[in-house]
C-alpha positions in Angstrom: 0.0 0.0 0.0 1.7 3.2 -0.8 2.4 5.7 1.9 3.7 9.4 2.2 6.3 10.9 4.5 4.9 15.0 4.6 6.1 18.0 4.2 3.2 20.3 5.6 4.3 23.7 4.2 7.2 24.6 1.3 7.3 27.9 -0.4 10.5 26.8 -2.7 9.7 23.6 -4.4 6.8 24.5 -6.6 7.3 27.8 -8.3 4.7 30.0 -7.7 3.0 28.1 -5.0 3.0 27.7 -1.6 2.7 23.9 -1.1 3.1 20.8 0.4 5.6 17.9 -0.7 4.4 14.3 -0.3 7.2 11.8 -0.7 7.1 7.9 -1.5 9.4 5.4 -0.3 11.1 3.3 -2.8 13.7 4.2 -5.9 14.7 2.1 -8.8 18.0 3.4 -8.7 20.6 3.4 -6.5 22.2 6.7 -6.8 25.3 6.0 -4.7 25.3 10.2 -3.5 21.4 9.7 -3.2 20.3 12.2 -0.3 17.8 10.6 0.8 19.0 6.9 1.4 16.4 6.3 3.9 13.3 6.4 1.4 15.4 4.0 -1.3 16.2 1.2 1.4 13.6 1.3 3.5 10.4 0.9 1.0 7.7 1.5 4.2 9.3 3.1 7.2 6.6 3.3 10.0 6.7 7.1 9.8 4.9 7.1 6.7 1.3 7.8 6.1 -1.3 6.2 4.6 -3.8 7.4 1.6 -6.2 8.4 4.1 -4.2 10.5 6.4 -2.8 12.7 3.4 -6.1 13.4 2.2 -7.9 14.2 5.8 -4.4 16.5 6.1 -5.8 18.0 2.3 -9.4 18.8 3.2 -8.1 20.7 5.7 -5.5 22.8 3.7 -7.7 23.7 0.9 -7.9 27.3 0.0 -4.7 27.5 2.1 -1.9 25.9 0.2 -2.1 26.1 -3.8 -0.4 22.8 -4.8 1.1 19.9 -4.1 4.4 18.2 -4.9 4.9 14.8 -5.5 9.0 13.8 -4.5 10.5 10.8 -3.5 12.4 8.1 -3.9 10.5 7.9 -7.5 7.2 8.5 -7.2 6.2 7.3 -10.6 7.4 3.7 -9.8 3.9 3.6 -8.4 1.2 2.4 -10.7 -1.7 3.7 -7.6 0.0 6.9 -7.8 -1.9 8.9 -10.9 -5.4 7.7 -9.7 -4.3 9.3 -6.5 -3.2 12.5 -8.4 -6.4 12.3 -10.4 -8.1 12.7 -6.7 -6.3 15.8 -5.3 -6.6 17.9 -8.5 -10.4 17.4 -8.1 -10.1 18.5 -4.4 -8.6 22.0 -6.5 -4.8 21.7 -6.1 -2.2 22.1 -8.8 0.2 19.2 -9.1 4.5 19.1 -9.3 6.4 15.9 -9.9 9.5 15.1 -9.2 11.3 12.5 -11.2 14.4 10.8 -12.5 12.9 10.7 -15.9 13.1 6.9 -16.0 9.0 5.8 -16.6 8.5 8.1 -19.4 5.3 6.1 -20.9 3.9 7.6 -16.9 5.4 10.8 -17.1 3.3 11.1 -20.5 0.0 10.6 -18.9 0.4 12.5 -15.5 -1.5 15.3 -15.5 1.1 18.0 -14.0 1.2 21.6 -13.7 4.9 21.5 -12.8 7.4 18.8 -13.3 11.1 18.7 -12.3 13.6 15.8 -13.9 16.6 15.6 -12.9 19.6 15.1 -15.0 21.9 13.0 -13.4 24.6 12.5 -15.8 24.6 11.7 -19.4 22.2 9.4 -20.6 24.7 6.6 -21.3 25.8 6.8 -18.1 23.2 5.9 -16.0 23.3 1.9 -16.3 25.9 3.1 -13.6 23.1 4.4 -11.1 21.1 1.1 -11.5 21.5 -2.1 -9.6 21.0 -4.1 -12.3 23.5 -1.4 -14.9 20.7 -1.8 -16.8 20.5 0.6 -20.3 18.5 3.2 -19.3 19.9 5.9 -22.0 16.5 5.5 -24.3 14.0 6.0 -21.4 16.0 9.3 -20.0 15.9 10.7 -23.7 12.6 10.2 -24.3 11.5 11.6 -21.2 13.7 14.7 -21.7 12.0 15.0 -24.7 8.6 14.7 -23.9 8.8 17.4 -21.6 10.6 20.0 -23.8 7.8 19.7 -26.5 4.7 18.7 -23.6 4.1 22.7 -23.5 3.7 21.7 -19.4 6.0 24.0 -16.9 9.3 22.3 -16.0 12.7 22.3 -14.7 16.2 19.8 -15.3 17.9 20.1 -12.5 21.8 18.2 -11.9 23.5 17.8 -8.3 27.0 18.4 -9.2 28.9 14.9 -7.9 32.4 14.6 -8.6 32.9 11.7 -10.7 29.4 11.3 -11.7 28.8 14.8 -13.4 31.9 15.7 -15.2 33.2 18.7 -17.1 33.2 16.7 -20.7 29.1 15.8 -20.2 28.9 19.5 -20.8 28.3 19.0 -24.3 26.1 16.2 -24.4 23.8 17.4 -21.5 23.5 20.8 -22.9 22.3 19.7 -26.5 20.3 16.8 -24.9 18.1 19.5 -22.7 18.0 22.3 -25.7 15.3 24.6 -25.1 14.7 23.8 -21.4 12.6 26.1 -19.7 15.5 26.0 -17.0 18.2 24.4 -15.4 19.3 24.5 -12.2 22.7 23.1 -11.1 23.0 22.0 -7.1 26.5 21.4 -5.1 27.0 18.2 -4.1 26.3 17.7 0.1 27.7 14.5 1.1 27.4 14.2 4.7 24.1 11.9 4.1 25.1 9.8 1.0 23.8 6.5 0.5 27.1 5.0 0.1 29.5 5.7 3.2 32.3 5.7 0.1 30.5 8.8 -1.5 30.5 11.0 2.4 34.2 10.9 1.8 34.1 12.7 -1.7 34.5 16.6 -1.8 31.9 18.9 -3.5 33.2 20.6 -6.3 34.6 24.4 -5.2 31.8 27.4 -5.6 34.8 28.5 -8.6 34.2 25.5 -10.1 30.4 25.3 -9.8 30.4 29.1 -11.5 32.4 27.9 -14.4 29.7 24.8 -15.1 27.0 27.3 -14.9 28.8 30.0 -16.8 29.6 27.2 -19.5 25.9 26.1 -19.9 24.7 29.6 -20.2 27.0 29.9 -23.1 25.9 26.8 -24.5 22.1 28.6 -24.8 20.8 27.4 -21.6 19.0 29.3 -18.4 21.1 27.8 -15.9 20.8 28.9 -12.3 22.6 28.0 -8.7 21.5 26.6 -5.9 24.6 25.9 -3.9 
């Protein structure tokens, strides 16, 4: 049964909205910088909430808050979850997804006001990120393009890992997300990595971090910092 850790009140993570951010448990990668290890291993931590709760905690936010975002883990590895999103548009609340782009064929019929992929490292490069290295280059692709020709609001967004995000994907990520309506870039935080190897890896310096922005924005892209 799927369940929802809760974020009662953000004002960041959906443009233009004050919210709420519902996350699910469970990832089908296994992002070894992953920030949030403890909804990827543990698939129903007893923190959670059930259907019920989230939608009591709805009724009585309506007319307060303006949307809500759905976050994870990967919340689109769950086949209840657009009958659920179906449900909370209906109770009058704009929708945001965030995904790793990876179930594009439920990306496409996910009715969302706001959707944020995130670009992890080049396409051909995420059978690294999956415990099975399975090829997950044509799924990221189409995903990334679905949204830059879906006419719905979005964002790519790439946490800056040493090793994983290097300076020669550049290229590659820049003409795979043409056209974006933005990209953010994020500095790496490892104190809560999902792999005790990754803690031990430095963020890249702010100097550094400039120079990948700076080199996107000259490649045609909005590219902002959040460091």
């Amino acid at each position: 049964m799927l369940k929802f850790g809760l974020q009662k009140t953000t004002l960041i993570d959906f443009p233009e909205e004050v919210a709420c951010t519902l996350f699910t448990a469970g990832c089908n990668l296994r992002c070894p910088f992953c920030h949030n290890p403890e909804l990827v291993i543990d698939i129903n931590p007893s923190s959670l909430l059930f259907r019920e709760e989230v939608f009591n905690f709805l009724k009585k936010r309506k007319g307060l808050l303006g949307g809500v975002c759905l976050s994870g883990g990967e919340p689109l590895m769950h086949p209840e979850l657009p009958e659920m999103i179906t449900e909370i548009r209906q109770m009058g609340f704009k929708i945001k997804i965030d995904t790793n782009g990876t179930y594009p064929e439920r990306l496409k019929v996910i009715h969302a006001d706001y959707i944020a992929m995130d670009i992890k490292t080049t396409p051909e490069r995420y059978s690294l990120l999956h415990p099975d290295k399975t090829d997950l280059s044509d799924k990221i692709k189409e995903s990334v393009k679905f949204l830059l020709n879906s006419g719905i609001a979005h964002e790519f967004r790439t946490t800056l890992v040493p090793g994983i995000f290097r300076h020669e994907d550049i290229i590659p990520v820049a003409g795979l997300i043409q056209g974006a309506d933005k990209y953010i870039l994020t500095s790496y935080d490892p104190h809560n990595a999902l792999d005790p190897e990754y803690r031990k890896i430095k963020a890249y310096p702010k100097k550094e971090i400039e120079k990948f922005a700076e080199s996107f924005r000259n490649l045609g892209l909005e590219c902002l910092l959040r460091m």
